[in-house]
N, C-alpha and C positions, 0 to 999 in steps of 0.2 A: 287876620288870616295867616293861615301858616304857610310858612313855604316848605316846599319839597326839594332835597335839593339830588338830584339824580347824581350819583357816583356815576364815574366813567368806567362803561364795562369794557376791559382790555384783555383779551385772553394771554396766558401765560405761554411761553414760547416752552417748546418741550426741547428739553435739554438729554439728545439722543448719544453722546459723546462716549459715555461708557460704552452705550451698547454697540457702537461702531467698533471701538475697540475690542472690546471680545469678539466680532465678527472678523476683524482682520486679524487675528492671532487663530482663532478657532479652527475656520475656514480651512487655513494652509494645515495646520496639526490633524484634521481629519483625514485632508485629502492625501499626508504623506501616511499616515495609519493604512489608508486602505491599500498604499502598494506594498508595504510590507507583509500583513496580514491575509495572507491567502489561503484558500483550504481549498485539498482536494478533500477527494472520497474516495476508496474503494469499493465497491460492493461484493461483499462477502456472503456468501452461503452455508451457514452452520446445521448442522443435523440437526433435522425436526423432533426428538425425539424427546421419551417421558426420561428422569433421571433415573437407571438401573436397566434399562428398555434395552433390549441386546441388537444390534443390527441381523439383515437375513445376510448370507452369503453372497459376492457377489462372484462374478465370472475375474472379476480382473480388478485388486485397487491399487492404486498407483501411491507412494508415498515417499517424498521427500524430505530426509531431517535433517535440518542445519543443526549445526554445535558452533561451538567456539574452533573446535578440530576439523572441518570440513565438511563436507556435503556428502550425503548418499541417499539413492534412488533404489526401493525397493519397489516387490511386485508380491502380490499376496501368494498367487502360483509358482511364480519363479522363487523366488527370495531376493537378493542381491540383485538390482541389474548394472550398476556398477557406484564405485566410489570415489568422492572426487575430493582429494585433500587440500590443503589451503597451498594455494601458488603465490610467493614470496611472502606468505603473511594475510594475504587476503582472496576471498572465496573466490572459487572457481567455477562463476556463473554463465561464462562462455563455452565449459566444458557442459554445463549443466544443461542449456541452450541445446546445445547440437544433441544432449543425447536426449532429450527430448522430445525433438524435433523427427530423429531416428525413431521413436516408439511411436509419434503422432504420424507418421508414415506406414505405418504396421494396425498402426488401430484409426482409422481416422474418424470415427462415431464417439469415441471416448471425449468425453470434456471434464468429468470433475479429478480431481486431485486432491491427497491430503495433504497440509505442510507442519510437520513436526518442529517445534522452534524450540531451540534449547533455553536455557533460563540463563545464560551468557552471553545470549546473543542479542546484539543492540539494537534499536529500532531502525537505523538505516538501513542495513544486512536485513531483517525482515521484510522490507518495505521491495527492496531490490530484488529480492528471492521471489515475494508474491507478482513482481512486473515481470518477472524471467519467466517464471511459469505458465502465467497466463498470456503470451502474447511475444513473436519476435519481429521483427522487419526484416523484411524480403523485398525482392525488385521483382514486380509483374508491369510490363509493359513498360520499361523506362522511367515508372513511376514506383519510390519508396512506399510503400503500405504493410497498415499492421498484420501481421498474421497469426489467428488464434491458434492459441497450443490448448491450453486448459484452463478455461475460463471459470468452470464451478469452484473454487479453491474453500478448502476448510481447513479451519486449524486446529491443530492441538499441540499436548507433549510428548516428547521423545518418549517411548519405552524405555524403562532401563534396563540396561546392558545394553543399547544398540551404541555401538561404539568406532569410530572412524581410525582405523588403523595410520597409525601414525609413518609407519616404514613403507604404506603403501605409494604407488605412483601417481601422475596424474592421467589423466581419462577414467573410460571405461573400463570396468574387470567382467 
């Protein structure tokens, strides 16, 4: 007769030591990724239109061109409502602010806005111009809140020839 002789069934112990390892390295490299990497959004409103499609006339458009030379605020009726050149080297979005705020005062239905961005102008200055435009803080009731100026913002490029007088001053003309 034969004998059988039964091996000893012993399971293999699972040797999890790498994978600890990449979790304790991993773990913290993710978790510091996510504070750096943040994104906002703006929401932006660009004209619905076909390519050659003419806009209708409006009653009133409001438009903004930064350059590298400074900021100016036109009106399709009026032309010019004033120009605000660079104060010590950088834009003068505080003049830009109040005179804004002065036209949002006069029109208070109006919300969209064009902003003309010059091809020298760097993305912070953009960024800054679009949060100026749309929106300042005010005190109502003891309490800081945003206050909308022109929340529809669309962009485009400057027209050439529009051009910011260099010998001009700062504020409104």
């Amino acid at each position: 007769m034969r004998r059988r002789h039964r091996r000893m069934n012993t399971t293999p112990e699972l040797d999890i030591t790498a994978f600890m390892n990449l979790m304790i390295v991993l773990v913290p490299v993710l978790l510091l990724g996510m504070v750096f990497s943040q994104l906002h959004m703006i929401e932006l409103n660009f004209p619905g239109m076909a390519p050659g499609e003419a806009p209708e006339a409006e009653e009133l458009q409001l438009v903004v061109t930064v350059t590298d030379r400074g900021l100016l605020v036109a009106d399709s009726d009026r032309g010019h409502l004033g120009r605000l050149p660079l104060v010590e080297g950088a834009q003068d979005f505080d003049g830009l602010r109040e005179l804004l705020i002065r036209i949002k005062q006069r029109l208070p239905d109006k919300t969209d806005i064009i902003l003309e961005v010059g091809e020298s102008v760097d993305y912070q200055t953009l960024v800054t111009a679009l949060d100026t435009v749309r929106s300042y803080e005010t005190v109502v009731a003891a309490s800081v809140v945003e206050a909308e100026l022109f929340p529809d913002v669309s962009l485009a490029s400057p027209v050439p020839g529009t051009a910011i007088s260099p010998i001009a001053t700062g504020g409104a003309t």
